[in-house]
OpenMM code with the backbone's topology and positions (N, CA, C; nanometers):
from openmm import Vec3, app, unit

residues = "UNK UNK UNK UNK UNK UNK UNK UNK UNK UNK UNK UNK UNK UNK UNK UNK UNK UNK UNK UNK UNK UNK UNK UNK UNK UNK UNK UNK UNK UNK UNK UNK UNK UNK UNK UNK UNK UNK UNK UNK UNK UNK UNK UNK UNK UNK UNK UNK UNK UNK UNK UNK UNK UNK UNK UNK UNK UNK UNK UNK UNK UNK UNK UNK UNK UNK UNK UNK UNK UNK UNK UNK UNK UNK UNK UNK UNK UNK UNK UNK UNK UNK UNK UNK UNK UNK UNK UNK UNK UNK UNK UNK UNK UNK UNK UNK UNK UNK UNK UNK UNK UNK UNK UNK UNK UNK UNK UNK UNK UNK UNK UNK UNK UNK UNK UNK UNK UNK UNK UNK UNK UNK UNK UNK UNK UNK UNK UNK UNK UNK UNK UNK UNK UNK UNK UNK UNK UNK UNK UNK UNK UNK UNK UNK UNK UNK UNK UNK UNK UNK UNK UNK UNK UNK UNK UNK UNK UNK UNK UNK".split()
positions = [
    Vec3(12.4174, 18.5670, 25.0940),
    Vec3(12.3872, 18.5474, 24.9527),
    Vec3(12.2688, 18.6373, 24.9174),
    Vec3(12.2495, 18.7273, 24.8218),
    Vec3(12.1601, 18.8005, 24.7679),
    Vec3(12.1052, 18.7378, 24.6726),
    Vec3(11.9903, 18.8363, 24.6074),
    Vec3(11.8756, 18.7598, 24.4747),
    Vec3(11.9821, 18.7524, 24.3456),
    Vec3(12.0524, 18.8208, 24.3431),
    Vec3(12.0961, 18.7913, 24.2152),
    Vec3(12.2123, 18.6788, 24.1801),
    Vec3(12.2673, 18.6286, 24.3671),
    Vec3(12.3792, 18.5134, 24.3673),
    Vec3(12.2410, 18.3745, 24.3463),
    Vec3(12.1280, 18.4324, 24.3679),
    Vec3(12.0486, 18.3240, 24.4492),
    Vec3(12.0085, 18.2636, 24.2636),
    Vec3(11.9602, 18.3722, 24.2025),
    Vec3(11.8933, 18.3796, 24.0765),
    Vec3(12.0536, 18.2884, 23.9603),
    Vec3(12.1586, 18.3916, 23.9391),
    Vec3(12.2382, 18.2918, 23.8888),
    Vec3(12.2578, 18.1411, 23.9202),
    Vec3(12.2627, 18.1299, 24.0192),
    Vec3(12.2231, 17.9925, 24.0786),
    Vec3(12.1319, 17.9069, 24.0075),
    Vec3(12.0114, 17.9386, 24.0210),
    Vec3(11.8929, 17.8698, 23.9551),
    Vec3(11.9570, 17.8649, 23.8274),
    Vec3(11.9392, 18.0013, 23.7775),
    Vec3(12.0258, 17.9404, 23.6017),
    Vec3(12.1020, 17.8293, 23.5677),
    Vec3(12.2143, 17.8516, 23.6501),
    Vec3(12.3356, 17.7770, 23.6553),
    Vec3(12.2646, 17.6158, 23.6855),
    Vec3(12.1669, 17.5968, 23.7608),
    Vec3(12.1562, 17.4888, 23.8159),
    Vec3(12.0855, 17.4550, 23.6833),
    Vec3(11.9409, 17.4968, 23.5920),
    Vec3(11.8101, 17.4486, 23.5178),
    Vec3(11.9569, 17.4428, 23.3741),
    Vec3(12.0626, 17.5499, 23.3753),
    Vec3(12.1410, 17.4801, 23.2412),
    Vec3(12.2426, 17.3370, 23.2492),
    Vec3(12.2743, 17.3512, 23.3594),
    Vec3(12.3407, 17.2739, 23.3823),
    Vec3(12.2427, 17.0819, 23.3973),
    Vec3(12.1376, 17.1030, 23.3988),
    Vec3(12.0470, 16.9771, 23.3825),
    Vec3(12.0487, 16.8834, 23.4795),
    Vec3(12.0667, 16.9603, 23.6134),
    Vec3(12.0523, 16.8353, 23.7439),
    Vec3(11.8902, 16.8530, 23.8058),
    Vec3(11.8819, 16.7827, 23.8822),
    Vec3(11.7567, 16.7062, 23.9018),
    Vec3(11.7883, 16.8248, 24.0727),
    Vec3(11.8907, 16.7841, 24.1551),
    Vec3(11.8791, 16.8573, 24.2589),
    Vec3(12.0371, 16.8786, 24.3054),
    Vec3(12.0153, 17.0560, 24.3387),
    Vec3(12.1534, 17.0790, 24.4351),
    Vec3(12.1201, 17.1349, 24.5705),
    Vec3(12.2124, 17.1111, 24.6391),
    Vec3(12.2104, 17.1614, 24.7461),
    Vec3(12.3154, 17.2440, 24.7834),
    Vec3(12.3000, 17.4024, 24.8761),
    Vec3(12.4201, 17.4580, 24.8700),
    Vec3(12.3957, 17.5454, 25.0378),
    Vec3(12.4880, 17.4456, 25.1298),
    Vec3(12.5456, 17.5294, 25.2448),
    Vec3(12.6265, 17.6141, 25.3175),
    Vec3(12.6108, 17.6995, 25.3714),
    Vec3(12.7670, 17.7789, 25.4066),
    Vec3(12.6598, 17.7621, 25.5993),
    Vec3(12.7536, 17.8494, 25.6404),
    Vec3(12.7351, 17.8531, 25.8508),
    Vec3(12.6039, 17.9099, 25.8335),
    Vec3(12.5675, 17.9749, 25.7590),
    Vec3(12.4472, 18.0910, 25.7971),
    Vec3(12.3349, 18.0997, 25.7001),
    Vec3(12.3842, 18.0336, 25.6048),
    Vec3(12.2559, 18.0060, 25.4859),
    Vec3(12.2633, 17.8528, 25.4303),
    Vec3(12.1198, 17.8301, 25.3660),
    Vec3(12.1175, 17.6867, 25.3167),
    Vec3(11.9940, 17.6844, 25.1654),
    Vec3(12.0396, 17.6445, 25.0453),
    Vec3(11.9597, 17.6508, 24.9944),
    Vec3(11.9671, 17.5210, 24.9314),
    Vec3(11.8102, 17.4538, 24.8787),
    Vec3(11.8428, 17.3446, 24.7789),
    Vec3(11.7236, 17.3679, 24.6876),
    Vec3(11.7789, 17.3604, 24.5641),
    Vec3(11.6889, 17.3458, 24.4161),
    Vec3(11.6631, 17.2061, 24.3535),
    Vec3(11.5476, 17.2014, 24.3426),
    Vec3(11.5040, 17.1097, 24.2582),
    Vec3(11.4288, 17.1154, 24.1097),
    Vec3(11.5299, 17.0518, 24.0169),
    Vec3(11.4555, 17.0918, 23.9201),
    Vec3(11.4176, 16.8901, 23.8563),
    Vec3(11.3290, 16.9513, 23.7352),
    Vec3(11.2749, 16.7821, 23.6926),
    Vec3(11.3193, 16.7836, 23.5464),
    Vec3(11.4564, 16.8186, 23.5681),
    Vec3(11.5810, 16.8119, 23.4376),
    Vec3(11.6637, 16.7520, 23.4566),
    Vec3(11.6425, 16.6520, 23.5377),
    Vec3(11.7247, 16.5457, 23.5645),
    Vec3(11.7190, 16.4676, 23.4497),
    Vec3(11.6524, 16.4421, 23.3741),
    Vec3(11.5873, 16.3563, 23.2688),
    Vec3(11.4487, 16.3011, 23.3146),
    Vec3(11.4099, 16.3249, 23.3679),
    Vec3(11.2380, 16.2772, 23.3883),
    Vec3(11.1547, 16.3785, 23.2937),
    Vec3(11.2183, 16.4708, 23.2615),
    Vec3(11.1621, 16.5999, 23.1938),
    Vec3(11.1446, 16.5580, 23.0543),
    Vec3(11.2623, 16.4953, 23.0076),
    Vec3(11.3024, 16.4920, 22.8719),
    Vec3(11.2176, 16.3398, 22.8571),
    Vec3(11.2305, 16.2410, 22.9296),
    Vec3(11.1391, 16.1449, 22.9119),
    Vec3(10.9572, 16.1539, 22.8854),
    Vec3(10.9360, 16.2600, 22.9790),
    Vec3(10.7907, 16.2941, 22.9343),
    Vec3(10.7370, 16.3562, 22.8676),
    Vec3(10.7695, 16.4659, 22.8028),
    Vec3(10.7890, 16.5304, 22.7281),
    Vec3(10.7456, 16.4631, 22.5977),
    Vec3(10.8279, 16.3768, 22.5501),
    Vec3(10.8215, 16.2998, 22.4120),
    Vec3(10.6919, 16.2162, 22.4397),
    Vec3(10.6519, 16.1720, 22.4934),
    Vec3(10.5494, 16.0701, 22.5232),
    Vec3(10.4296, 16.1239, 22.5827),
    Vec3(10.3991, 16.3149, 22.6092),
    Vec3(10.2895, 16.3565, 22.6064),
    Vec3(10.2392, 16.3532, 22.4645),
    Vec3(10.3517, 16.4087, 22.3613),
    Vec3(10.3263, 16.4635, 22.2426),
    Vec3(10.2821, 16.3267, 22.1537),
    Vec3(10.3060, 16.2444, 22.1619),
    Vec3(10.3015, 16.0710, 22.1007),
    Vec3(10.0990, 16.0333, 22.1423),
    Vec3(10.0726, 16.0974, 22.2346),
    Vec3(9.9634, 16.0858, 22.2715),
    Vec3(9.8769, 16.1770, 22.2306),
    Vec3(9.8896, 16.2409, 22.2277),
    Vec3(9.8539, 16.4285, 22.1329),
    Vec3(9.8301, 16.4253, 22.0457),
    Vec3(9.9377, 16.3924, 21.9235),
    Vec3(9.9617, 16.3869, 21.8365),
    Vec3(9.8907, 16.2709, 21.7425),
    Vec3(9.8464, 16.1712, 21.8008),
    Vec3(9.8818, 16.0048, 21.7325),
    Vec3(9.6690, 16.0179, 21.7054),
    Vec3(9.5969, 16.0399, 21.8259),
    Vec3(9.4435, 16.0875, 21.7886),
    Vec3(9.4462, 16.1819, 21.7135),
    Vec3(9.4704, 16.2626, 21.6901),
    Vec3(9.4563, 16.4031, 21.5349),
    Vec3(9.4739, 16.3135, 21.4521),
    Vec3(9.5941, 16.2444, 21.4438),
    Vec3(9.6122, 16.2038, 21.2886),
    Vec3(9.4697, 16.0805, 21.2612),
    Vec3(9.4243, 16.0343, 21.3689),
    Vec3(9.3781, 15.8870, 21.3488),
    Vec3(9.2278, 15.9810, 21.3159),
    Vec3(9.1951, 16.0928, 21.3429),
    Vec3(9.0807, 16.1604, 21.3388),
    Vec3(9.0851, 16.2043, 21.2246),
    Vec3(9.2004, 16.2623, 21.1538),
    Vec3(9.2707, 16.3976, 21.0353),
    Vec3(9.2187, 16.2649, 20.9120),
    Vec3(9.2306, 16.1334, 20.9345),
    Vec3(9.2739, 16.0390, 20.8088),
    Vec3(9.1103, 15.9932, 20.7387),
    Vec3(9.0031, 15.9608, 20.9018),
    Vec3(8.8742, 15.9156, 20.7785),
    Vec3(8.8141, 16.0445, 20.7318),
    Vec3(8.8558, 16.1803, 20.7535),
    Vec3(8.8222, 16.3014, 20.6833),
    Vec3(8.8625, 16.3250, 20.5201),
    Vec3(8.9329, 16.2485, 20.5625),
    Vec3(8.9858, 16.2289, 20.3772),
    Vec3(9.0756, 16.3338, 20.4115),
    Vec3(9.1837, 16.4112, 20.4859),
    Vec3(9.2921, 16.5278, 20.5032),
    Vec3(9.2149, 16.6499, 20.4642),
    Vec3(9.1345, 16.7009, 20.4785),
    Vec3(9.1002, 16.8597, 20.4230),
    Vec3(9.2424, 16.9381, 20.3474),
    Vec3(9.2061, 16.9968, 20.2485),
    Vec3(9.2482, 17.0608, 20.1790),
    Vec3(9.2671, 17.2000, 20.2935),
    Vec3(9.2064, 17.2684, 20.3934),
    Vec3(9.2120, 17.3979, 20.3817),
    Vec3(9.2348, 17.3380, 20.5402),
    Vec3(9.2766, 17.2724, 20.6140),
    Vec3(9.3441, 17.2827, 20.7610),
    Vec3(9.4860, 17.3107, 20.7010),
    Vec3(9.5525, 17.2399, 20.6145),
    Vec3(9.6988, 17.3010, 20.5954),
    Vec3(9.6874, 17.4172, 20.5754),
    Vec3(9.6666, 17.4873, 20.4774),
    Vec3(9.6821, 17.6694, 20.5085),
    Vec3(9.6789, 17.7120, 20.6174),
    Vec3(9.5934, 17.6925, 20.6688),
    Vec3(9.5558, 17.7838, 20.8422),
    Vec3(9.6235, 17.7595, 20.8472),
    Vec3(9.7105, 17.6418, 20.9016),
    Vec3(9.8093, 17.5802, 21.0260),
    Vec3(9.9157, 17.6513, 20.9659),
    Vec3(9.9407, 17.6929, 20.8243),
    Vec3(10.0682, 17.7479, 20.7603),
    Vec3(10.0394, 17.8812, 20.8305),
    Vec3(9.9539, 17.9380, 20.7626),
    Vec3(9.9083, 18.0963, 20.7938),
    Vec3(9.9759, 18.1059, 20.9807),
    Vec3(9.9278, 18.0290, 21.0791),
    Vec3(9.9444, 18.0539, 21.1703),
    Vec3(10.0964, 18.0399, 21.2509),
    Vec3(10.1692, 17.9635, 21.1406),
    Vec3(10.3058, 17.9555, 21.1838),
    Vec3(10.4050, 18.0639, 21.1169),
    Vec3(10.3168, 18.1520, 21.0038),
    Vec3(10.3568, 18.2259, 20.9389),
    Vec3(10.3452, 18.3998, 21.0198),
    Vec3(10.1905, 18.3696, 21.0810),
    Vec3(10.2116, 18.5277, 21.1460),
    Vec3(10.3312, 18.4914, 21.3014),
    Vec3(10.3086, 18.3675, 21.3369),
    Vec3(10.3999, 18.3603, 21.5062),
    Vec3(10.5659, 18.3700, 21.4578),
    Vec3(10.5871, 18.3505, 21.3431),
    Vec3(10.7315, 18.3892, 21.2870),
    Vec3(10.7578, 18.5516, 21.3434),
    Vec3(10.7226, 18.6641, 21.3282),
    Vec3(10.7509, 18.7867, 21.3237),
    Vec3(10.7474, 18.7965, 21.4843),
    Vec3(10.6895, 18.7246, 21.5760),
    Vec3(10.6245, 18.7844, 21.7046),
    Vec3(10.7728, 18.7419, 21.7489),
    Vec3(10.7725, 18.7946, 21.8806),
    Vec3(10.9330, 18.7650, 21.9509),
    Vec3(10.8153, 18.7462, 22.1104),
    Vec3(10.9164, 18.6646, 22.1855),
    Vec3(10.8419, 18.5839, 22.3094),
    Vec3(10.9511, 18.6515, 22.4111),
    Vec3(10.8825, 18.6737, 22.5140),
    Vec3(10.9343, 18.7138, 22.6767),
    Vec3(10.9045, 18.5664, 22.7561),
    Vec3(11.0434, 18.5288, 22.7821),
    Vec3(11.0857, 18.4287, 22.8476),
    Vec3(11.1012, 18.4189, 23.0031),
    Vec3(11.0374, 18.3168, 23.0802),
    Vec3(11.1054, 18.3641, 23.2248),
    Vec3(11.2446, 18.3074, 23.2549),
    Vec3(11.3413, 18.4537, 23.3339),
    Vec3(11.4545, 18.4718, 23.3788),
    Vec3(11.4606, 18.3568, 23.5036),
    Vec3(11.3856, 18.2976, 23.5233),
    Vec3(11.3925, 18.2039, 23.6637),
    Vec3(11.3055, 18.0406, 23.6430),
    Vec3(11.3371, 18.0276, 23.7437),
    Vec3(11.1937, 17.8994, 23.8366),
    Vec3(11.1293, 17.9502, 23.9327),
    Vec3(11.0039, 17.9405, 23.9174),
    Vec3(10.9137, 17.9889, 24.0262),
    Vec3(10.7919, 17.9954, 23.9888),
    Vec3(10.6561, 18.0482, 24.0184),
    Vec3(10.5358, 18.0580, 24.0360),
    Vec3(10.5242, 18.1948, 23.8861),
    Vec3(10.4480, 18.1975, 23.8288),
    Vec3(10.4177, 18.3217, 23.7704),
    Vec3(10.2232, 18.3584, 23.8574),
    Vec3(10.2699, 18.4926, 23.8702),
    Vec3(10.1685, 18.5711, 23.8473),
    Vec3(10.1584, 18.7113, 23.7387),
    Vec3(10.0354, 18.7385, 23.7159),
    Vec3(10.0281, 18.8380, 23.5853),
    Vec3(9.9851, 18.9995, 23.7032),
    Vec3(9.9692, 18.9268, 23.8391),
    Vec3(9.8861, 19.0729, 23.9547),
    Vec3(10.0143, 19.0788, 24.0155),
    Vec3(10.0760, 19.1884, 24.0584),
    Vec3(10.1506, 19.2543, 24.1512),
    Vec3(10.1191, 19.1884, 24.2776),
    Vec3(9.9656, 19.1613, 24.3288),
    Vec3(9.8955, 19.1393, 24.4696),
    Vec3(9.7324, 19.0751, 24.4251),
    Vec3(9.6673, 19.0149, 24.4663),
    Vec3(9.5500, 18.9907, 24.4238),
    Vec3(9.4292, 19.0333, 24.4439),
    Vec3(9.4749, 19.1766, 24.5210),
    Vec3(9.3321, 19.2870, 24.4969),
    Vec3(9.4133, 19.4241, 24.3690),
    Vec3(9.5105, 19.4023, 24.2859),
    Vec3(9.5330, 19.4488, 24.1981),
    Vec3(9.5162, 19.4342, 24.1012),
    Vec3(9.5381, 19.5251, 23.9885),
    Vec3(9.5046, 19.4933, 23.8454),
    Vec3(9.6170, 19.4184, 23.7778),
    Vec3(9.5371, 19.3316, 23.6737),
    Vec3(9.6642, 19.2523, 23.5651),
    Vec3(9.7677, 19.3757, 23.5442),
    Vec3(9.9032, 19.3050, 23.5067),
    Vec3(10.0030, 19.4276, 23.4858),
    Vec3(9.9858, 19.4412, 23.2882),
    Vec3(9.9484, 19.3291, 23.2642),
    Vec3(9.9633, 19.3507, 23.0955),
    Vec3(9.8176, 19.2865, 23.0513),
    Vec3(9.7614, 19.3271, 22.9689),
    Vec3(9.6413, 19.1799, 22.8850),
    Vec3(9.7290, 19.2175, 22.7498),
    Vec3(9.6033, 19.0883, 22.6489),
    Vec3(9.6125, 19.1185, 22.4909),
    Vec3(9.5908, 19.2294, 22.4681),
    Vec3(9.6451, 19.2513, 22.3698),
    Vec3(9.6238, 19.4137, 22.3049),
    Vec3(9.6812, 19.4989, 22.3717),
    Vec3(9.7444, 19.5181, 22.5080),
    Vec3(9.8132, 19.6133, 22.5523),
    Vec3(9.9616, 19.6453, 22.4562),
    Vec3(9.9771, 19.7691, 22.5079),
    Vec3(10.1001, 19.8339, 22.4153),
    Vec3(10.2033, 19.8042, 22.5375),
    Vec3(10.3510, 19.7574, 22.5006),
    Vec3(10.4059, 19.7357, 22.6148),
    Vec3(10.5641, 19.8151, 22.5783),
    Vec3(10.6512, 19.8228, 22.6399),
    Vec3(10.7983, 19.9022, 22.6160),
    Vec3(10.8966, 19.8843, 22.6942),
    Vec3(11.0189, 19.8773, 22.6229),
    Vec3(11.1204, 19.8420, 22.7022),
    Vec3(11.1406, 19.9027, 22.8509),
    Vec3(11.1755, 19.8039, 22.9355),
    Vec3(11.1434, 19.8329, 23.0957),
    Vec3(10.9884, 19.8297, 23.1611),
    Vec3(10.9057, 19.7914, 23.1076),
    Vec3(10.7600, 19.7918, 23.1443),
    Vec3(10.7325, 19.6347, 23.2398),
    Vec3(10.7034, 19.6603, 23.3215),
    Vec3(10.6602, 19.5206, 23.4426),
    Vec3(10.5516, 19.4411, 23.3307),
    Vec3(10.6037, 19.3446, 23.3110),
    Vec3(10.4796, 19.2508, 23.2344),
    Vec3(10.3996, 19.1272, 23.3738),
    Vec3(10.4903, 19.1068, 23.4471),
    Vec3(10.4307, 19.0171, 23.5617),
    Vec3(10.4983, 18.9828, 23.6604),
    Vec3(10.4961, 18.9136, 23.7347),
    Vec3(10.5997, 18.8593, 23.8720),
    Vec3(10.6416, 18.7315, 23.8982),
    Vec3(10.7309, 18.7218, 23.8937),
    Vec3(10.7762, 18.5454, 23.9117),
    Vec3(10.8269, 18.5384, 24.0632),
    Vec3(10.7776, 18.4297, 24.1500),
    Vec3(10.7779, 18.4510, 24.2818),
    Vec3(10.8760, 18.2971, 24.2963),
    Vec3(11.0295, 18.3478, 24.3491),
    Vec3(11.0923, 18.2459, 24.4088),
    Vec3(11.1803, 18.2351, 24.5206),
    Vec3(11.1405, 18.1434, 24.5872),
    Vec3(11.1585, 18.0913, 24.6976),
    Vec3(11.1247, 18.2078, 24.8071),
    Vec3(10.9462, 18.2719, 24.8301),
    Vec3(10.9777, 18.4010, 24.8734),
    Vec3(10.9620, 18.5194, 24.8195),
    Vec3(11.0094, 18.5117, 24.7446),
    Vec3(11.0210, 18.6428, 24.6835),
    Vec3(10.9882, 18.7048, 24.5650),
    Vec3(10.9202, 18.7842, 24.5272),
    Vec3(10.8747, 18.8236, 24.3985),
    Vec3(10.9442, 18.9494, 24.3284),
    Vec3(10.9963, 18.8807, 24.1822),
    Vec3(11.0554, 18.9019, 24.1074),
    Vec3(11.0051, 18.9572, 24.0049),
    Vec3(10.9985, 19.0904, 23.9700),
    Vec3(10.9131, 19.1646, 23.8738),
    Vec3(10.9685, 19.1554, 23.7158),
    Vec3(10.9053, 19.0868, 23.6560),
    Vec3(10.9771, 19.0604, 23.5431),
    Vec3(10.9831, 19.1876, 23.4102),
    Vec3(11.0701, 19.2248, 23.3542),
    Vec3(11.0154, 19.3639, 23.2908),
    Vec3(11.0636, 19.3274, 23.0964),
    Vec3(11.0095, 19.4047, 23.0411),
    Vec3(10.9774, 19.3585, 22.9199),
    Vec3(11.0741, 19.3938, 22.8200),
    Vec3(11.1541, 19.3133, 22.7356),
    Vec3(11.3051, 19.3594, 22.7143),
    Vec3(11.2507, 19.4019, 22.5623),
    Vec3(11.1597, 19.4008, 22.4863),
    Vec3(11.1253, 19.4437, 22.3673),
    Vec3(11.0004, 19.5852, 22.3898),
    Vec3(10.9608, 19.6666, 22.3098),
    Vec3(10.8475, 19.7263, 22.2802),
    Vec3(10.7689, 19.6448, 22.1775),
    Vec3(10.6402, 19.6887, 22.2062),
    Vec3(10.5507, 19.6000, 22.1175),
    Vec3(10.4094, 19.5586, 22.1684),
    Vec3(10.3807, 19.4983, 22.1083),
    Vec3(10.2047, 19.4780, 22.1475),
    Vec3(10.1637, 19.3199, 22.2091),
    Vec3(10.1153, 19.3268, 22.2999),
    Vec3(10.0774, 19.2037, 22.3518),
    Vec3(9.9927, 19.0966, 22.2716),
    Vec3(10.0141, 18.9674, 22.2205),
    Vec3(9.9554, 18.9041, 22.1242),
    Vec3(9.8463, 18.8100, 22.2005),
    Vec3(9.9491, 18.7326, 22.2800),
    Vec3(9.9063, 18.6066, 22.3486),
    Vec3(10.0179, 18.6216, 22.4939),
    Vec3(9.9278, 18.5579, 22.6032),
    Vec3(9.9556, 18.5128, 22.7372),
    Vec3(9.9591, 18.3788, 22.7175),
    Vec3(10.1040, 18.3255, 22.7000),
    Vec3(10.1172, 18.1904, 22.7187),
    Vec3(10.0877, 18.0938, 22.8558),
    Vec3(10.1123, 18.1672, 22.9330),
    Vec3(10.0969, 18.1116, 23.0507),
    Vec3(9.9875, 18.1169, 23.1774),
    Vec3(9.8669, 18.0585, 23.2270),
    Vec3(9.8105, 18.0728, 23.3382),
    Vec3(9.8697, 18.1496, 23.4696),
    Vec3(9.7460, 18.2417, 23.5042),
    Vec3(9.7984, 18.2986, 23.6699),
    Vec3(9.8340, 18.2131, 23.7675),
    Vec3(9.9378, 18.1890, 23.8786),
    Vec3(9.9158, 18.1263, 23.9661),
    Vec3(9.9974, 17.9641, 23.9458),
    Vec3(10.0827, 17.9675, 23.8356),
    Vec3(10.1539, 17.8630, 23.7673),
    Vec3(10.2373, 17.8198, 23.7665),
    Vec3(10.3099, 17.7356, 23.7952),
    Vec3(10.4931, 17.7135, 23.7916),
    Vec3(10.5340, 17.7546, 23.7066),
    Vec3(10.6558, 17.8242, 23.6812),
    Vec3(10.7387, 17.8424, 23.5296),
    Vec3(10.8462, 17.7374, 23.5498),
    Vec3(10.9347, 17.7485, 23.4719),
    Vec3(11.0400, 17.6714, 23.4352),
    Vec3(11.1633, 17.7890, 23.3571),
    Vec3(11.2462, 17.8091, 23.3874),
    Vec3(11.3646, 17.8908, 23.3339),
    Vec3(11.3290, 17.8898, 23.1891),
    Vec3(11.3585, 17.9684, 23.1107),
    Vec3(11.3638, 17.9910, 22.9479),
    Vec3(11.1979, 17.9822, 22.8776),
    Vec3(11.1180, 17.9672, 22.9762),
    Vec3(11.0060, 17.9192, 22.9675),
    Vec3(10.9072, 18.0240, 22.9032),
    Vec3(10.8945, 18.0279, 22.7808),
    Vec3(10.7749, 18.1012, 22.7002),
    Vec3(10.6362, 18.1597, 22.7865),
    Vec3(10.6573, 18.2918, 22.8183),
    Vec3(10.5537, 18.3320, 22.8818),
    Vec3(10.4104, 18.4211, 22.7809),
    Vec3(10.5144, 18.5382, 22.7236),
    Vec3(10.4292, 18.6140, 22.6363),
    Vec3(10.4482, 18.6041, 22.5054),
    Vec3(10.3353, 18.6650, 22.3951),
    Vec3(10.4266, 18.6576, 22.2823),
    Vec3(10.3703, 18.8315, 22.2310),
    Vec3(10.4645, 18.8987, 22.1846),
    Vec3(10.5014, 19.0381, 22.1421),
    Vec3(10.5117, 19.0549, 21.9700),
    Vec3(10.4220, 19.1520, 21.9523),
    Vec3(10.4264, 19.1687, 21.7980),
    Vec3(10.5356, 19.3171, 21.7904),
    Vec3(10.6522, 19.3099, 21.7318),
    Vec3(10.7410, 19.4283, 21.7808),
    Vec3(10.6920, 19.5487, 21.6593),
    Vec3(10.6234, 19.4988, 21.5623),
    Vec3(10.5530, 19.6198, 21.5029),
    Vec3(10.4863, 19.6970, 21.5259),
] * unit.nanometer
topology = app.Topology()
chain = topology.addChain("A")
for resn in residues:
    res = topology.addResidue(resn, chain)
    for name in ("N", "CA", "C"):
        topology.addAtom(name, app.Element.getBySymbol(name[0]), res)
């Protein structure tokens, strides 16, 4: 089995929404675990309930400010235009090739189709992730050294 039977796999497994597979033949053995079994979808709702529920209880003896809604508009208004680089896998992200190397991207870098933005390391192996838009680096969604999760919002790209 090669990276790319190994990689469809993972896909196949994080869309398909099981918790864990396992897959043997005489000479290889692999098993994935993902926490899309529904433990995912259960917590999920009930971080945000907790998040969410102090702002408002804080937002209300302020009397609501008049000028937090704009911002919060303004800011959903410029992240409209930006387009996001997603990770192709499950695994670890790093933003270093090696860790006596340099970041492969920061903010403000200019980036272009086929350009290494970072490495996603699975099971083993590191997976150079490369950048399917041109455009300018806005925001690093994600910490060095981090789990990803398939489809998982890493960067965000201003394609202007």
């Amino acid at each position: 089995m090669d990276i790319k039977d190994i990689q469809n796999l993972i896909k196949f497994v994080s869309k398909a929404e099981v918790s864990e597979v396992k897959y043997k033949t005489k000479d290889f053995e692999i098993t994935i675990k993902t926490p899309l079994g529904g433990c995912e979808t259960n917590y999920m709702p009930q971080q945000a309930v907790y998040h969410t529920a102090p702002q408002q209880q804080q937002m209300a003896p302020a009397a609501a400010n008049a000028p937090a809604a704009p911002a919060t508009t303004e800011t959903v208004a410029d992240d409209s235009k930006l387009v996001t680089i997603k990770s192709p896998m499950i695994g670890t992200f790093y933003r270093k090739p090696a860790p006596d190397k340099d970041i492969f991207v920061n903010v403000g870098d200019e980036v272009s189709v086929g350009k290494v933005v970072c490495v996603i390391e699975a099971m083993k192996l590191f997976n150079q992730i490369e950048s399917e838009i041109s455009g300018k680096i806005v925001k690093v969604l994600v910490d060095d050294a981090t789990p990803v999760e398939y489809d998982q919002p890493l960067f965000l790209v201003d394609p202007s």
